[in-house]
C-alpha positions as CSV (number, residue, x, y, z in Angstrom):
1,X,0.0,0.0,0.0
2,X,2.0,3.5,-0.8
3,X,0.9,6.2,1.0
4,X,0.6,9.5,-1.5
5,X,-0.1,13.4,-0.4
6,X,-2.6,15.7,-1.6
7,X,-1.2,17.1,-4.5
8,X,-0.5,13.1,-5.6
9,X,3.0,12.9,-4.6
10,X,4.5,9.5,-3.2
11,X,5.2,9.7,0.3
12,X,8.3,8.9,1.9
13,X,7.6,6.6,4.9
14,X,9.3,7.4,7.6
15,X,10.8,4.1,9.8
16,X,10.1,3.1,12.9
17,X,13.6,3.4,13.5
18,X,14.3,6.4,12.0
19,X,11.6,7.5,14.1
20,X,13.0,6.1,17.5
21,X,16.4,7.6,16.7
22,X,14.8,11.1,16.4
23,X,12.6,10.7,19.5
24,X,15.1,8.8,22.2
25,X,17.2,11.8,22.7
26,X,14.4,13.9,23.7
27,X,12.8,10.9,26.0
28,X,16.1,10.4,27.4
29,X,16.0,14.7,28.1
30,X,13.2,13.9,29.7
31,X,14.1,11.3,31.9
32,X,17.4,12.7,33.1
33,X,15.6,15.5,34.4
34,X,12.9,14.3,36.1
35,X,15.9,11.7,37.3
36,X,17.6,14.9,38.8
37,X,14.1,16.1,39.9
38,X,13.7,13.1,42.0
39,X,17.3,13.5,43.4
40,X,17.7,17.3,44.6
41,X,14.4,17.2,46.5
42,X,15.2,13.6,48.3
43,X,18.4,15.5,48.8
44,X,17.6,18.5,49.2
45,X,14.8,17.5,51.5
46,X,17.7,15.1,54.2
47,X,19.9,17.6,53.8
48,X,19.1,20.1,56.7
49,X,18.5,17.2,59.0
50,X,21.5,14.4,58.6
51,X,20.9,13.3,61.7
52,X,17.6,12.0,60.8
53,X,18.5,10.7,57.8
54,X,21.0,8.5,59.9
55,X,18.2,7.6,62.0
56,X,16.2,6.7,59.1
57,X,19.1,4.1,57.7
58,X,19.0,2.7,60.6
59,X,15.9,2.1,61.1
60,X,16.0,-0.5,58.4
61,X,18.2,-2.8,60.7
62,X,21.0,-3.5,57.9
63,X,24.1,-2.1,59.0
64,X,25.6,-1.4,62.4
65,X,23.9,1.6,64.0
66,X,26.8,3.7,63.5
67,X,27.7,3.0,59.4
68,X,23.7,3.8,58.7
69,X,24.1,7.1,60.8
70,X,27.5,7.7,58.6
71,X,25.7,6.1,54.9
72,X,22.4,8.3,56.4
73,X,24.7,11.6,56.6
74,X,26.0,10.7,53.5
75,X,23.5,9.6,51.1
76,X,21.5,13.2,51.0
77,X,24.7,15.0,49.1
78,X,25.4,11.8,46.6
79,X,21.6,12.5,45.7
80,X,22.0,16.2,45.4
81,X,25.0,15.4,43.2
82,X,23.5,12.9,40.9
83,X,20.9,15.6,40.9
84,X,23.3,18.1,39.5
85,X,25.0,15.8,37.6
86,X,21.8,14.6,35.4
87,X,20.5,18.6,35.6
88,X,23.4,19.4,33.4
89,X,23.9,16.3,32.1
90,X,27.6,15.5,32.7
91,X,28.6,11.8,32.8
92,X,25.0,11.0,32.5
93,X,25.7,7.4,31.8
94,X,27.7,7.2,34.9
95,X,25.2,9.0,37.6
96,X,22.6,6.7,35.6
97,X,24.6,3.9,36.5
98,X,25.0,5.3,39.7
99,X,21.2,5.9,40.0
100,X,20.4,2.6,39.4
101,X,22.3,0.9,41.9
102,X,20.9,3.2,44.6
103,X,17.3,2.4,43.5
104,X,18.3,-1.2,43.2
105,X,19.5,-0.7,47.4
106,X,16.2,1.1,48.0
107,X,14.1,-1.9,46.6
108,X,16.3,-4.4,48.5
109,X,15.8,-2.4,51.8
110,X,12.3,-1.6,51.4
111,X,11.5,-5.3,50.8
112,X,13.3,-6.6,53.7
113,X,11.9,-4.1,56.1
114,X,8.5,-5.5,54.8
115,X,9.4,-8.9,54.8
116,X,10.9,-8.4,58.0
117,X,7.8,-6.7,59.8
118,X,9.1,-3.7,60.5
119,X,7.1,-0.5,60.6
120,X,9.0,2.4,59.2
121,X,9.0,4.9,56.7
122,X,11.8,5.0,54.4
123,X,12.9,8.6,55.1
124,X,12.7,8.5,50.8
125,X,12.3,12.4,51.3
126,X,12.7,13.1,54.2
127,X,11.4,12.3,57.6
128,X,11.9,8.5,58.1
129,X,12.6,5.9,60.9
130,X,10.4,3.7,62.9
131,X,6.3,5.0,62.7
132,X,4.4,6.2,65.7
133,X,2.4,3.5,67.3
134,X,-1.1,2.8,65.1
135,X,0.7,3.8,62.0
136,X,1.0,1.2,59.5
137,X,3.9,1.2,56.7
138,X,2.3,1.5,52.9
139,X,5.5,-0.2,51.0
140,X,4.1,-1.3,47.3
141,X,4.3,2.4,46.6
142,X,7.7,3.1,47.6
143,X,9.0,-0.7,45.6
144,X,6.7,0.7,42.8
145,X,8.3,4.0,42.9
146,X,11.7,3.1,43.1
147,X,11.1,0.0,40.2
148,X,9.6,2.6,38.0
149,X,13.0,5.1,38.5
150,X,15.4,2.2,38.2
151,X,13.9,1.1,34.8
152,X,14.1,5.5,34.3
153,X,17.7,5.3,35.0
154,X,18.1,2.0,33.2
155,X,17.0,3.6,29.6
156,X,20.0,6.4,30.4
157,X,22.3,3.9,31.2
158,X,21.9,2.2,27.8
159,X,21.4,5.8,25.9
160,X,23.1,8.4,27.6
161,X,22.9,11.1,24.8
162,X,20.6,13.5,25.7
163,X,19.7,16.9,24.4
164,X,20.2,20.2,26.3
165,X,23.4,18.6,27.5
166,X,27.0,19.3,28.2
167,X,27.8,15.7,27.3
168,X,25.8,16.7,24.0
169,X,28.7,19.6,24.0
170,X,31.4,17.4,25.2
171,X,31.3,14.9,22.9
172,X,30.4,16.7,19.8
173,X,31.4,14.6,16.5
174,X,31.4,11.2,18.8
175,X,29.4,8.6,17.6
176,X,25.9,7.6,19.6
C-alpha cells in the first residue's frame, strides 16, 4: 500500500527506526531531568537534617547503628550530586549507573523491612525511621516507585545522549 499526499506525490515513509532515533534523545532529556528532579528534592529534603537521615538508615536494621548514621549523613549529598550531575547532564551514563544501583538498594531495603515486619517509613524524602504506634507502613508504593525510576535510569544507562546537555557539548562529532 503506498501512502501519497494531496497534491499526488508518493510519500516517503518514515521508519520506525528512523523514528526512535529522532525521539530517544528527547525521552532520554526527559528522563534525566525528572531523574535529577527526583534526586535534589530527596536530597535536598535530608539535607538540613542528617541526623535524621542516619536515623532513618538505621531504622532499616541493615548495618551497624553507627555505618547507617555515617551512609544516612551521606547519602542526602550523593543524591544532590546525581541531581546536579543529570540537571546538566555531565557523565550521564555514569550518575545513571549510579542511580540505578541506589534504587536497586532502596528496593532491597524496602523489601526486607517489609518482609521483616518492620514498621518504618523509608525517610525516601525526608522524615523517616520507625512510625508512631497505630501507623502502618504503605511499602508497594515506595518498591513501585523506586522500580519505576530504576527502569528510568536503566534507559539512560543504555542511551546516555541526551539533548540540552554538556555531554551533548562534550562529545560533539562522537558517535551515539
Amino acid at each position: 500500500m503506498r501512502n501519497w499526499t494531496s497534491d499526488g506525490r508518493r510519500q516517503t515513509p518514515v521508519s520506525i527506526a528512523h523514528r526512535w532515533s529522532d525521539l530517544r534523545p528527547w525521552l532520554g532529556t526527559l528522563a534525566r531531568l525528572g531523574l535529577a528532579a527526583v534526586w535534589l528534592v530527596a536530597g535536598g529534603s535530608k539535607v538540613g537534617d542528617l541526623a535524621g537521615s542516619g536515623r532513618a538508615v538505621a531504622a532499616f536494621r541493615l548495618m551497624p547503628a553507627d555505618a547507617a548514621r555515617l551512609v544516612g549523613a551521606a547519602l542526602p549529598f550523593v543524591e544532590i550530586a546525581l541531581g546536579v550531575l543529570l540537571l546538566v547532564g555531565l557523565a550521564t551514563r555514569l550518575a545513571a549507573a549510579v542511580s540505578a544501583a541506589l534504587f536497586a538498594i532502596y528496593i532491597v531495603g524496602i523489601a526486607a523491612a517489609w518482609a521483616r515486619g518492620l514498621s518504618i517509613d523509608c525517610g525516601c524524602f525526608g522524615g523517616g525511621g520507625q512510625l508512631a504506634p497505630g501507623q502502618h507502613p504503605n511499602y508497594a508504593p515506595d518498591i513501585l516507585r523506586d522500580v519505576g525510576l530504576l527502569l528510568v535510569a536503566g534507559f539512560l544507562v543504555i542511551w546516555p545522549r541526551t539533548r540540552l546537555a554538556l555531554d551533548e557539548w562534550l562529545l560533539v562529532g562522537e558517535a551515539t
